[in-house]
C-alpha atoms as a printed R data frame, in Angstrom:
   type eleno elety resid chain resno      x       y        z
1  ATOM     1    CA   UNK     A     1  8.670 -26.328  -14.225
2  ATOM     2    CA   UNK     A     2  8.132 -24.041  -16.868
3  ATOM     3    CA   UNK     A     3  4.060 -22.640  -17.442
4  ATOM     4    CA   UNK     A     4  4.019 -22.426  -20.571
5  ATOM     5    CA   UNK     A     5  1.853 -24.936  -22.518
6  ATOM     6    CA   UNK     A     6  3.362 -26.612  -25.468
7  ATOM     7    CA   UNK     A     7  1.099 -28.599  -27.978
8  ATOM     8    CA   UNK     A     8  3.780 -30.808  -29.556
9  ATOM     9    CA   UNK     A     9  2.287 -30.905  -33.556
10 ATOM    10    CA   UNK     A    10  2.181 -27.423  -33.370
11 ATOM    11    CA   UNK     A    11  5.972 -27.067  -32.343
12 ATOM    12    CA   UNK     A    12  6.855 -29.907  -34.782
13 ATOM    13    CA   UNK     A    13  4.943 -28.379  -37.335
14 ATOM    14    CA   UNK     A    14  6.797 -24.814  -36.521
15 ATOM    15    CA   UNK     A    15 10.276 -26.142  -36.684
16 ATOM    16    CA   UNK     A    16  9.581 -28.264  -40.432
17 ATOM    17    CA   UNK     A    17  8.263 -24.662  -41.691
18 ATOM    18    CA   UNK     A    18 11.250 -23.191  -40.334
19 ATOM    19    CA   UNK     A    19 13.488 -25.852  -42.170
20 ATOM    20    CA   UNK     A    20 11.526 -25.615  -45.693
21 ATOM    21    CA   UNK     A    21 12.179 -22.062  -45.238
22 ATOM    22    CA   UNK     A    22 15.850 -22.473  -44.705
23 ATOM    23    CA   UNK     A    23 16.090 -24.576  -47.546
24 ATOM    24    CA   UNK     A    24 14.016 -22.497  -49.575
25 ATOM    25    CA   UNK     A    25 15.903 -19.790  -49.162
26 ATOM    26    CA   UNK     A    26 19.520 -21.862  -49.600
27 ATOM    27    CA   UNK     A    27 17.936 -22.896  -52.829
28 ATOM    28    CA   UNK     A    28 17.423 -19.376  -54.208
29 ATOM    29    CA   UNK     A    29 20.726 -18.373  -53.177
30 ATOM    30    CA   UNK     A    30 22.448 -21.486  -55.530
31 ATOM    31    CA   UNK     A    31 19.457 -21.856  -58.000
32 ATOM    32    CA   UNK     A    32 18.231 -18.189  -58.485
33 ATOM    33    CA   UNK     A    33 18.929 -15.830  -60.671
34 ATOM    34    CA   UNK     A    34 18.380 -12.091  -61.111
35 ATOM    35    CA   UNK     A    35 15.964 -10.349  -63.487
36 ATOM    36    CA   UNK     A    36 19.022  -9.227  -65.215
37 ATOM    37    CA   UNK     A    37 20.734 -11.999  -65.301
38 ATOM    38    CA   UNK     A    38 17.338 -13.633  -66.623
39 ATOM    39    CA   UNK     A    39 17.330 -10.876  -69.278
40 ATOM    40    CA   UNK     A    40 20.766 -11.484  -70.654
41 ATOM    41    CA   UNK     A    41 20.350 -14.716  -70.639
42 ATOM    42    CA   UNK     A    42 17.242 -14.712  -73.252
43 ATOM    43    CA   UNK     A    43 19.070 -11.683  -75.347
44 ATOM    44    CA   UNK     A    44 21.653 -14.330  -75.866
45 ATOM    45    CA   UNK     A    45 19.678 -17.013  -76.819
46 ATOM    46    CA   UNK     A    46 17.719 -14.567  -79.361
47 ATOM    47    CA   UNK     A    47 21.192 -13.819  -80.665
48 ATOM    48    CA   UNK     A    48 22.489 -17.495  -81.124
49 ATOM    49    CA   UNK     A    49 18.725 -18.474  -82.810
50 ATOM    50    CA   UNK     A    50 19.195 -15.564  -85.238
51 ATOM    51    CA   UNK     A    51 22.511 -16.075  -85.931
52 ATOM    52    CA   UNK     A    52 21.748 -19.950  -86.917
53 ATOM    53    CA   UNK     A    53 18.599 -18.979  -88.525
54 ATOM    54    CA   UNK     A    54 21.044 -16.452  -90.831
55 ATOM    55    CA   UNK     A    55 23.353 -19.070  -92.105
56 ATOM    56    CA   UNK     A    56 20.165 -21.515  -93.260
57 ATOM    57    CA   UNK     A    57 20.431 -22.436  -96.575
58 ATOM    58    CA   UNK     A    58 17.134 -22.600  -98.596
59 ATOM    59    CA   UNK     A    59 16.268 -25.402 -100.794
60 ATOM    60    CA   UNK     A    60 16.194 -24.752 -104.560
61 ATOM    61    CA   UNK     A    61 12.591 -24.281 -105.514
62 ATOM    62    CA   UNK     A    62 13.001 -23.292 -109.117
63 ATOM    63    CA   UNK     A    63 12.051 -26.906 -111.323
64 ATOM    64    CA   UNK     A    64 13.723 -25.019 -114.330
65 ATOM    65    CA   UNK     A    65 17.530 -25.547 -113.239
């Protein structure tokens, strides 16, 4: 027989933080992305929102035409 002590809720509790952590960290790897890749990503959409704003055309406001 072993000496050790175990309190079971603590051990149970031990190995789900150890899983959420696994996951977690799975997650990042498929999910995450890189502060560069982060900052690309908005230059692009800046670029695309210009580049539609840029071919807007205005209403005619002038009532003499």
């Amino acid at each position: 027989m072993s000496d050790t002590i175990i309190n079971f809720r603590q051990a149970r509790k031990k190995l789900a933080r150890a899983e959420a952590e696994r996951q977690a960290q799975e997650n990042r790897i498929r999910y995450g992305q890189t502060k560069a890749e982060k900052q690309v990503r908005k230059a692009e959409e800046a670029r695309r929102h210009r580049l539609h704003e840029a071919g807007r055309i205005e209403p005619d406001t002038d009532p003499n035409r």
